[in-house]
PyMOL Python script that loads the backbone (N, CA, C, O; Angstrom):
from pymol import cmd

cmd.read_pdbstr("""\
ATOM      1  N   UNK A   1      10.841  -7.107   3.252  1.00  0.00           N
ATOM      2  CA  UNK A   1      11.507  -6.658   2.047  1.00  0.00           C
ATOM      3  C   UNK A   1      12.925  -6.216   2.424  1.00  0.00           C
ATOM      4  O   UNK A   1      13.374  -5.092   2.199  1.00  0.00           O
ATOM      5  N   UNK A   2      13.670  -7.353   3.102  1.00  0.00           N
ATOM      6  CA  UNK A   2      15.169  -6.667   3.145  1.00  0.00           C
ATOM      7  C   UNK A   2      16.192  -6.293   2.009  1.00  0.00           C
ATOM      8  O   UNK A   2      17.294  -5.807   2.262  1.00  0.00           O
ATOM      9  N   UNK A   3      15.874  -6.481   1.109  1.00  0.00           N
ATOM     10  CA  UNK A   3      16.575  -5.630   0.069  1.00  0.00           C
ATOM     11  C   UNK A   3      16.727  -4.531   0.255  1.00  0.00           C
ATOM     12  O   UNK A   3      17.803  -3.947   0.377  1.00  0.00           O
ATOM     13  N   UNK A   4      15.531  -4.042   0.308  1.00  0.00           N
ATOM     14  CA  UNK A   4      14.841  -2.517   0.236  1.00  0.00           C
ATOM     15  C   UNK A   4      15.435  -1.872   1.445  1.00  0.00           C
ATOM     16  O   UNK A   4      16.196  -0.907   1.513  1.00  0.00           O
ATOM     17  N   UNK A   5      14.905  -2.638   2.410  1.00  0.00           N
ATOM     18  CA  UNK A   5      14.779  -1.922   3.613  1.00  0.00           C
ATOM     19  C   UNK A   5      16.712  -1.353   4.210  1.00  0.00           C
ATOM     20  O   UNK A   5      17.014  -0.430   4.967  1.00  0.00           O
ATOM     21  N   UNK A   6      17.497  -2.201   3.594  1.00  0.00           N
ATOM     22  CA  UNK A   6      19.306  -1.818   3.479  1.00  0.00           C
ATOM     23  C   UNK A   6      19.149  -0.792   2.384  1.00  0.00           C
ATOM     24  O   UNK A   6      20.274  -0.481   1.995  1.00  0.00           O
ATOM     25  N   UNK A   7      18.504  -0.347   1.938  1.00  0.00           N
ATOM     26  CA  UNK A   7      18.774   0.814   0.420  1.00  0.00           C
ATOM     27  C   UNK A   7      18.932   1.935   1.457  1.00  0.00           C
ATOM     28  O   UNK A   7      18.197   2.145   2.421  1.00  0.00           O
ATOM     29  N   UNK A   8      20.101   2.662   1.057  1.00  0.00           N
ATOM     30  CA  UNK A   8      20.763   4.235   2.003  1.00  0.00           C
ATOM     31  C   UNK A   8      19.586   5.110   1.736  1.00  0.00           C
ATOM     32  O   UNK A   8      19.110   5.900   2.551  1.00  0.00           O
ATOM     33  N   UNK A   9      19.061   4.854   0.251  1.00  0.00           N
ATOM     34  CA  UNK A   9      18.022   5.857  -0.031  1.00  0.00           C
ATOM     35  C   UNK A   9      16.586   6.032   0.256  1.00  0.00           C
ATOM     36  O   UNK A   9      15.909   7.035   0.035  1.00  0.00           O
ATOM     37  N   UNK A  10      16.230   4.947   0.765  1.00  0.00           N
ATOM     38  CA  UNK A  10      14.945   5.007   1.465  1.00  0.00           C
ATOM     39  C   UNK A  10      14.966   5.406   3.352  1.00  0.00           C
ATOM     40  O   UNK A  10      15.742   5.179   4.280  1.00  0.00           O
ATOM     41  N   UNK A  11      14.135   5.843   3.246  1.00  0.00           N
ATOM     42  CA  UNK A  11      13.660   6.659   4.786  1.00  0.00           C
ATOM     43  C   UNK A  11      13.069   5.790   5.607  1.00  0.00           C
ATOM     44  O   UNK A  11      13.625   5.368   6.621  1.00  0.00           O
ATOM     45  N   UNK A  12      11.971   5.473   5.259  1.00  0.00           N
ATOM     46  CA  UNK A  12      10.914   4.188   6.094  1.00  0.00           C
ATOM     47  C   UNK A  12      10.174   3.427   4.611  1.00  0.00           C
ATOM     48  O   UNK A  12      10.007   3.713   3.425  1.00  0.00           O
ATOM     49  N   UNK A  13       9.971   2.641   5.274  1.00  0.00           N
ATOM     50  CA  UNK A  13       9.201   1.552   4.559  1.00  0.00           C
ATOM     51  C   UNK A  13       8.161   0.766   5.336  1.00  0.00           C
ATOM     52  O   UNK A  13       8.257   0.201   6.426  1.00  0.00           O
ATOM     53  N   UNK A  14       7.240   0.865   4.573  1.00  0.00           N
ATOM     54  CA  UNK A  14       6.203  -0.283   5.410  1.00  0.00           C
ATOM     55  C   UNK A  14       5.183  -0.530   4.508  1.00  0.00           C
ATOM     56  O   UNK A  14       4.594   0.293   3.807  1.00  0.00           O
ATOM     57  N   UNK A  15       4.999  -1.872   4.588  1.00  0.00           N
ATOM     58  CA  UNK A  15       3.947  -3.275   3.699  1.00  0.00           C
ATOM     59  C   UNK A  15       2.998  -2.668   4.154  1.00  0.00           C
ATOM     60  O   UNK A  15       2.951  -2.212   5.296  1.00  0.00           O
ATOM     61  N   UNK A  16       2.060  -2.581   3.249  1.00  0.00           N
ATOM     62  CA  UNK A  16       0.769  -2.738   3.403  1.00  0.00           C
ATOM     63  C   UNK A  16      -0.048  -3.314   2.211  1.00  0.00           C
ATOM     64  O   UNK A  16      -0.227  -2.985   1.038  1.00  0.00           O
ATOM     65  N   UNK A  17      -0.608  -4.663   3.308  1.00  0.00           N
ATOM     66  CA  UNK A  17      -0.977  -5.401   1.794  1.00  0.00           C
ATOM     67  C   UNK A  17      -0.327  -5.854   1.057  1.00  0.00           C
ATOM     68  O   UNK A  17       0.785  -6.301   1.339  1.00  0.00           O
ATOM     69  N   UNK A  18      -0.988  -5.870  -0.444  1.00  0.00           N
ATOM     70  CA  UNK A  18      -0.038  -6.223  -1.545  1.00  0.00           C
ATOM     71  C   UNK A  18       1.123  -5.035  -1.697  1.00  0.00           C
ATOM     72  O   UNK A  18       2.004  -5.399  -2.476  1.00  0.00           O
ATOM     73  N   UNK A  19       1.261  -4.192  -1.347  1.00  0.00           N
ATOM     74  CA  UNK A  19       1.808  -2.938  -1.773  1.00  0.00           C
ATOM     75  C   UNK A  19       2.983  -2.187  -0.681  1.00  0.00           C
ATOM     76  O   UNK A  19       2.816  -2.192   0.539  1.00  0.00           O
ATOM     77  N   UNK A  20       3.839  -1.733  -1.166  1.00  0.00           N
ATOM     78  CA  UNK A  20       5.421  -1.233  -0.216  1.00  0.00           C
ATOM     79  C   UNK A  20       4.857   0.171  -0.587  1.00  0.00           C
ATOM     80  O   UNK A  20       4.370   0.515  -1.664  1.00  0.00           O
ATOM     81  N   UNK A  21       5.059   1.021   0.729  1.00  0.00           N
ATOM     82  CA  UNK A  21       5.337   2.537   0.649  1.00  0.00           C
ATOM     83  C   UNK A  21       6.032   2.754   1.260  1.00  0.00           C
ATOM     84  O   UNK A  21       6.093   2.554   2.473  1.00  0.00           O
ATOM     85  N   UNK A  22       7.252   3.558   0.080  1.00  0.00           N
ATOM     86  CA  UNK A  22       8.345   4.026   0.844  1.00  0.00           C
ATOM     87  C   UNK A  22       8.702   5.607   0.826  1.00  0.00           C
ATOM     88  O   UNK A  22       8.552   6.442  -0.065  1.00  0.00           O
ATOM     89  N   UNK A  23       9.082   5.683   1.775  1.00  0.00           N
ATOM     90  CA  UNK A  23       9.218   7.613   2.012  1.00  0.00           C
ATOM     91  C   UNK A  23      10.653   7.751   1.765  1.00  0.00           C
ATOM     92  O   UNK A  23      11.415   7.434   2.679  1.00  0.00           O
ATOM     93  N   UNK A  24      11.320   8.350   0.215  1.00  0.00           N
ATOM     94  CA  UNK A  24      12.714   9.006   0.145  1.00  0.00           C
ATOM     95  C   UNK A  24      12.857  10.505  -0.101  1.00  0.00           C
ATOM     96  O   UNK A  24      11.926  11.299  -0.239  1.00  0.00           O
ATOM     97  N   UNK A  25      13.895  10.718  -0.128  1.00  0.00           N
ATOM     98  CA  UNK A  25      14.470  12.071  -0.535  1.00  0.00           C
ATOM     99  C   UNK A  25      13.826  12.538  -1.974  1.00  0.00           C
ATOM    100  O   UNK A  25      13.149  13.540  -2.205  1.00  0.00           O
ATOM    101  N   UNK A  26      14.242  11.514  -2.854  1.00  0.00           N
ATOM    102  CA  UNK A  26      14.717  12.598  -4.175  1.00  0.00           C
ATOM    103  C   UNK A  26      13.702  11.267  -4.791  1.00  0.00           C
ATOM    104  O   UNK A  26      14.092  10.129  -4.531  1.00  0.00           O
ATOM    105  N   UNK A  27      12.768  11.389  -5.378  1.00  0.00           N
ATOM    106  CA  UNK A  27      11.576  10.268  -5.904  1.00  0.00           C
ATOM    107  C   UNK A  27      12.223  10.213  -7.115  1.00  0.00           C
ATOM    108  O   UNK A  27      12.565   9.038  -7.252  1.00  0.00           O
ATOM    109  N   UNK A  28      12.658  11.013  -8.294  1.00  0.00           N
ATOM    110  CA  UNK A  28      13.620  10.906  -9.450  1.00  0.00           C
ATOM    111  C   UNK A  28      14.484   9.898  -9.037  1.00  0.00           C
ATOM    112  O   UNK A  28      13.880   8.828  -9.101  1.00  0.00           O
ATOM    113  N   UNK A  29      15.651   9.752  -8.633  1.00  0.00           N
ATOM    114  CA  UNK A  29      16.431   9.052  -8.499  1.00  0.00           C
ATOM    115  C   UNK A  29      16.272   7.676  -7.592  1.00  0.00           C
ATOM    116  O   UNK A  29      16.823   6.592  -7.788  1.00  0.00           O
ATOM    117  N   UNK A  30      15.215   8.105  -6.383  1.00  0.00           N
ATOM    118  CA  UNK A  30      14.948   6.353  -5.714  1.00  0.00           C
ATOM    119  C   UNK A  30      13.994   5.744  -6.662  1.00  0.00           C
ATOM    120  O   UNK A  30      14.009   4.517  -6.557  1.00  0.00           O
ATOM    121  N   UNK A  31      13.201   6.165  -7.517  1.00  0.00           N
ATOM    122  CA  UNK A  31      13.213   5.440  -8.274  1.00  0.00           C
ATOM    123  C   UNK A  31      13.351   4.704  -9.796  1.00  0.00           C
ATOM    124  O   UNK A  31      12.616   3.884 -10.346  1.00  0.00           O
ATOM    125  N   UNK A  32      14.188   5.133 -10.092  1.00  0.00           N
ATOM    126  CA  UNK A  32      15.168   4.365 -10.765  1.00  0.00           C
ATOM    127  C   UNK A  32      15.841   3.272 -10.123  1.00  0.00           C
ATOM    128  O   UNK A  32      16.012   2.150 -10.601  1.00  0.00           O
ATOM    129  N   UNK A  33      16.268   3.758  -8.823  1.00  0.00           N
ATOM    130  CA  UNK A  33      16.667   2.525  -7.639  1.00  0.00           C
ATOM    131  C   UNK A  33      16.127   1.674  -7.470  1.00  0.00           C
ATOM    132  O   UNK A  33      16.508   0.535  -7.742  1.00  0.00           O
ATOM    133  N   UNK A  34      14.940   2.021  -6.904  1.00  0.00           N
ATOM    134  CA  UNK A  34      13.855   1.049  -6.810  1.00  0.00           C
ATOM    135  C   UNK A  34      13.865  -0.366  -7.684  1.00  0.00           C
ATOM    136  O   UNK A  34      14.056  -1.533  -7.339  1.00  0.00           O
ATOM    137  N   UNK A  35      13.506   0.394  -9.262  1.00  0.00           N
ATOM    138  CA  UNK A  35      13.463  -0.165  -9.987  1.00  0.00           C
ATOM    139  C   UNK A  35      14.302  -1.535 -10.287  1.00  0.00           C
ATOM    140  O   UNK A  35      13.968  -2.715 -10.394  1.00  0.00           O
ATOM    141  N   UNK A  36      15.276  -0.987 -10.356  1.00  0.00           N
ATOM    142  CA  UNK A  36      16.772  -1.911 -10.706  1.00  0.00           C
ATOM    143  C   UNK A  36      16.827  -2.575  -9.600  1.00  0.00           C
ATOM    144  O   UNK A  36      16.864  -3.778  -9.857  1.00  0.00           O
ATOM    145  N   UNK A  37      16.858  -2.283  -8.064  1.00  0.00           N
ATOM    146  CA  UNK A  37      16.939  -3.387  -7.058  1.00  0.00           C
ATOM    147  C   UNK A  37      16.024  -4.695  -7.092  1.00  0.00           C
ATOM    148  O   UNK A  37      16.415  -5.850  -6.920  1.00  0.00           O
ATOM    149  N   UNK A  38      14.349  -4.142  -7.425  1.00  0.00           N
ATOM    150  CA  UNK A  38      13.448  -5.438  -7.695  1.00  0.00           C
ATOM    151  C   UNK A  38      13.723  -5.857  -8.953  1.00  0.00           C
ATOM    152  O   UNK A  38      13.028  -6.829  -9.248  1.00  0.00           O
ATOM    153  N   UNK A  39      14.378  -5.548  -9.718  1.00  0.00           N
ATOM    154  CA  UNK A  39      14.346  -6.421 -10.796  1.00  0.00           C
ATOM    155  C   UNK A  39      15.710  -7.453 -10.511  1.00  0.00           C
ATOM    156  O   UNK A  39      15.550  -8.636 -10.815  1.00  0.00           O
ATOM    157  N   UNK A  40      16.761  -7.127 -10.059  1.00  0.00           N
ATOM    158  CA  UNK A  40      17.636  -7.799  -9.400  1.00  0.00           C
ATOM    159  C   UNK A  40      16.825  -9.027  -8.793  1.00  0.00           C
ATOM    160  O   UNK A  40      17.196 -10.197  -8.688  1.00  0.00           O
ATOM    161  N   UNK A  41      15.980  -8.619  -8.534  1.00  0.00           N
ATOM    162  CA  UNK A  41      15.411  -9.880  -6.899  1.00  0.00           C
ATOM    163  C   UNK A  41      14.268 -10.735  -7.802  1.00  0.00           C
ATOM    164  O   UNK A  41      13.460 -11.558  -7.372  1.00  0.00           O
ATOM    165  N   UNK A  42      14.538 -10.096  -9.745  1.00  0.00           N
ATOM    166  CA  UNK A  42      13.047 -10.920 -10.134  1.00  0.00           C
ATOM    167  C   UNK A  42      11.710 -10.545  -9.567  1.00  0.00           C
ATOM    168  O   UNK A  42      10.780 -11.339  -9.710  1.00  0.00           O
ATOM    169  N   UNK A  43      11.539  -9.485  -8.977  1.00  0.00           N
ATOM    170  CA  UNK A  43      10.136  -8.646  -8.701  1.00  0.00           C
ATOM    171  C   UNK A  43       9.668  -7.883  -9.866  1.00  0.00           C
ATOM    172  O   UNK A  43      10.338  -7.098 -10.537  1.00  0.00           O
ATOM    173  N   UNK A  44       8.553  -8.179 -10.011  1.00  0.00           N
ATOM    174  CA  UNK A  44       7.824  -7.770 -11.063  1.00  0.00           C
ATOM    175  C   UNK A  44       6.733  -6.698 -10.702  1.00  0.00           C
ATOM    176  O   UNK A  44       5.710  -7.013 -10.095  1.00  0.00           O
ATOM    177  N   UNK A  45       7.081  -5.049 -11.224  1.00  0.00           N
ATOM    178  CA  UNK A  45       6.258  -3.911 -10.533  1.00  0.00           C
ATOM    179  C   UNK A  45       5.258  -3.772 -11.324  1.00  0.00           C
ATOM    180  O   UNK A  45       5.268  -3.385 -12.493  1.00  0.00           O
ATOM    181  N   UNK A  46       4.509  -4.048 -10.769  1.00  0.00           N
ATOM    182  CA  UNK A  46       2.337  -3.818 -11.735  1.00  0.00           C
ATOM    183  C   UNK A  46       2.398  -2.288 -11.545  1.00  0.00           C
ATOM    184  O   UNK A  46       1.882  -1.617 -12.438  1.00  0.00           O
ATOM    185  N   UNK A  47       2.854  -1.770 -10.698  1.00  0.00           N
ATOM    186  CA  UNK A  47       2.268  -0.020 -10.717  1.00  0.00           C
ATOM    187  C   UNK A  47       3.427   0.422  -9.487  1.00  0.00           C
ATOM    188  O   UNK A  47       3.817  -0.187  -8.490  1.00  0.00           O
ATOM    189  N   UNK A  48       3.849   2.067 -10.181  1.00  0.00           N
ATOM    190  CA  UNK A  48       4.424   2.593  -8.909  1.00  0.00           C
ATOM    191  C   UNK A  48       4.418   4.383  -9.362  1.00  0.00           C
ATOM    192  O   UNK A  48       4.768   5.199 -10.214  1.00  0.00           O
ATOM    193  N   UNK A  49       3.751   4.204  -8.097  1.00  0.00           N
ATOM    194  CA  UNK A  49       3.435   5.657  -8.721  1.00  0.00           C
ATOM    195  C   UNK A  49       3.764   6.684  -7.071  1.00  0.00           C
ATOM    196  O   UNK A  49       3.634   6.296  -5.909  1.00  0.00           O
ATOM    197  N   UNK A  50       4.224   8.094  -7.608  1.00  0.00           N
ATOM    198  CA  UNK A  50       4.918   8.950  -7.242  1.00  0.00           C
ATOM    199  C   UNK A  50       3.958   9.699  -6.356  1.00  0.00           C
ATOM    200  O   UNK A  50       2.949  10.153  -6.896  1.00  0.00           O
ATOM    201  N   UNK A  51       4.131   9.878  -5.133  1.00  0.00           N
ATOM    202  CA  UNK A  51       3.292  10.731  -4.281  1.00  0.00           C
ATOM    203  C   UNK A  51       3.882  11.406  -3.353  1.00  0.00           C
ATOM    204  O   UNK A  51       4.974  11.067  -2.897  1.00  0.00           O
ATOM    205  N   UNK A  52       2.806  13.108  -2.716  1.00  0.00           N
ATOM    206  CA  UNK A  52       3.851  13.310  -1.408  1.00  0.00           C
ATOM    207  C   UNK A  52       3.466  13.219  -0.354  1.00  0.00           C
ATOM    208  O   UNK A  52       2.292  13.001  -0.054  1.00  0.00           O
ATOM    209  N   UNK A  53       4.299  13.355   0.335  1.00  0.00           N
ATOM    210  CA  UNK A  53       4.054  12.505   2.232  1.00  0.00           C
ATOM    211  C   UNK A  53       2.736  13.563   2.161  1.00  0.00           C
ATOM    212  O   UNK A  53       2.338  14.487   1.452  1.00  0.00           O
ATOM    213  N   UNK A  54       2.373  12.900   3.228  1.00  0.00           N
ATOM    214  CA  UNK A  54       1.252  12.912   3.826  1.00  0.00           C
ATOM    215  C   UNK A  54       1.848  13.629   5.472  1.00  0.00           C
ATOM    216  O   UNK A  54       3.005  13.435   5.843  1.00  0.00           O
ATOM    217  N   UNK A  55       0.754  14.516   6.376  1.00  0.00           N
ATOM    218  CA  UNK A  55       0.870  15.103   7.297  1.00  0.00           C
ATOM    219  C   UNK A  55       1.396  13.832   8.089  1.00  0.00           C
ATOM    220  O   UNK A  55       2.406  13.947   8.783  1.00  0.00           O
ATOM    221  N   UNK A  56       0.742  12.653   7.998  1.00  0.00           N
ATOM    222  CA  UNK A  56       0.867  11.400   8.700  1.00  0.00           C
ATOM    223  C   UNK A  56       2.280  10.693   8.813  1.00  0.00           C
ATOM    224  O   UNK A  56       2.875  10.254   9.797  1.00  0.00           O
ATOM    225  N   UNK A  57       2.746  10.750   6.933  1.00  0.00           N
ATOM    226  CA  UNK A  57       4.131  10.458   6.968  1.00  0.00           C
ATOM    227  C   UNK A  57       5.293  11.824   8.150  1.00  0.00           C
ATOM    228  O   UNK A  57       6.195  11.637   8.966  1.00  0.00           O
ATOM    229  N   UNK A  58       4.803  12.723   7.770  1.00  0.00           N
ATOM    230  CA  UNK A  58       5.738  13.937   8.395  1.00  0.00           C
ATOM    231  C   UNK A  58       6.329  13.567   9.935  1.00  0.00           C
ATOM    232  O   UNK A  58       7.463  13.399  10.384  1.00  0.00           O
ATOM    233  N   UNK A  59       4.698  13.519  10.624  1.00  0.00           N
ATOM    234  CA  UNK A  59       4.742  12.904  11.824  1.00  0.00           C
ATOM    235  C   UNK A  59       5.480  12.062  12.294  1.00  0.00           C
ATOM    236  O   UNK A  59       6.318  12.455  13.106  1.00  0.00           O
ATOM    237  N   UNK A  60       5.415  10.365  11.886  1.00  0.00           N
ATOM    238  CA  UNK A  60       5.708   9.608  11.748  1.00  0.00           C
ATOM    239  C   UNK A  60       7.515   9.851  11.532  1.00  0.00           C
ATOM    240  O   UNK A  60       8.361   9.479  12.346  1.00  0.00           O
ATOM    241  N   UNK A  61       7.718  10.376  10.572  1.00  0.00           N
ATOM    242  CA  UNK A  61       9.336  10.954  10.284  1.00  0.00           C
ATOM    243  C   UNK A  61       9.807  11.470  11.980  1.00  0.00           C
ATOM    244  O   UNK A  61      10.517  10.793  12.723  1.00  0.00           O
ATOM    245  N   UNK A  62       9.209  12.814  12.323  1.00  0.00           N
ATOM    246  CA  UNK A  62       9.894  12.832  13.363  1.00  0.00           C
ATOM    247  C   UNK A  62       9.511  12.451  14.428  1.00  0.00           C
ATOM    248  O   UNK A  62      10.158  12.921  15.363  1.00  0.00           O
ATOM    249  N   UNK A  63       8.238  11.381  14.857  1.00  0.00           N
ATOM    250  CA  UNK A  63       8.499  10.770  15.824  1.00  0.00           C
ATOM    251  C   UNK A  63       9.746   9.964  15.963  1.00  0.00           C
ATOM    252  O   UNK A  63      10.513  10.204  16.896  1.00  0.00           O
ATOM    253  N   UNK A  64      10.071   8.751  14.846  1.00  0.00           N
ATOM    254  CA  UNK A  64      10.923   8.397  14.560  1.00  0.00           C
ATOM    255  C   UNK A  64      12.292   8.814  14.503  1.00  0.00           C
ATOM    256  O   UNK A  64      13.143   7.931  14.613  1.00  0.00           O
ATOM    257  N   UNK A  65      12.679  10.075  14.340  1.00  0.00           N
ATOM    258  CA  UNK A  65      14.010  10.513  14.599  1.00  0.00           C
ATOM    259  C   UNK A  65      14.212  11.366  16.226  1.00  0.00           C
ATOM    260  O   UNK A  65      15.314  11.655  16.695  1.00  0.00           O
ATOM    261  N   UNK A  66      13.078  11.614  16.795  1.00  0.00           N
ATOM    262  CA  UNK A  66      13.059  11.796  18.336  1.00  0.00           C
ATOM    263  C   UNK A  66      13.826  10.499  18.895  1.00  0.00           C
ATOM    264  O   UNK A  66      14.857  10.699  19.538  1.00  0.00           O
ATOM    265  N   UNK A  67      13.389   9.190  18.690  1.00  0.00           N
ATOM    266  CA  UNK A  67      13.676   7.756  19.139  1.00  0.00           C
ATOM    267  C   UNK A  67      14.694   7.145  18.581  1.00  0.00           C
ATOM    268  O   UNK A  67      14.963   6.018  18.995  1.00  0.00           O
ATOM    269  N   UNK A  68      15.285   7.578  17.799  1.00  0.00           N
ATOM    270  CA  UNK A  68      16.567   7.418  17.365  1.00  0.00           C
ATOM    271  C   UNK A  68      18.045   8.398  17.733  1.00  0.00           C
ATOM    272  O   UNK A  68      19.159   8.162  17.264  1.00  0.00           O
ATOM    273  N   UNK A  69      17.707   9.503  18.667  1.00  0.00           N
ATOM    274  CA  UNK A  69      18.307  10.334  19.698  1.00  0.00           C
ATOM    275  C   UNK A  69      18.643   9.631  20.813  1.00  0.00           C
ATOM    276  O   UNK A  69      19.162  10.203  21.771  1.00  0.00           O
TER     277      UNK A  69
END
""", "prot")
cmd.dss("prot")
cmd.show_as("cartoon", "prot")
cmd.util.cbc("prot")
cmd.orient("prot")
């Protein structure tokens, strides 16, 4: 999903399945982003619904910014 994955406003992203979960800042405003970028690309969203990280995502966050040091 390189559209997505160049958006300033998303954090990580990763496919799973039929389905993209992406970890941002401000869920109000990425998605509206969201929105408007797949429709740009002719993606058609069946469901998107708003959740918060998970202990797993947290992790994951700063392993990831350790390795980017």
């Amino acid at each position: 999903m390189k559209v997505l994955e160049e958006a300033r406003f998303i954090r990580s992203l990763v496919l799973s399945g039929d389905k993209i979960h992406l970890l941002v800042d401000d869920s109000e405003k990425s998605e509206k982003a969201v929105r408007e970028v797949l429709k740009e690309q002719r993606m058609e969203i069946l469901d998107l619904v708003v959740v918060r990280p998970t202990l797993e995502d947290a992790f994951v966050s700063i392993v990831q910014g350790k390795k980017e040091r």
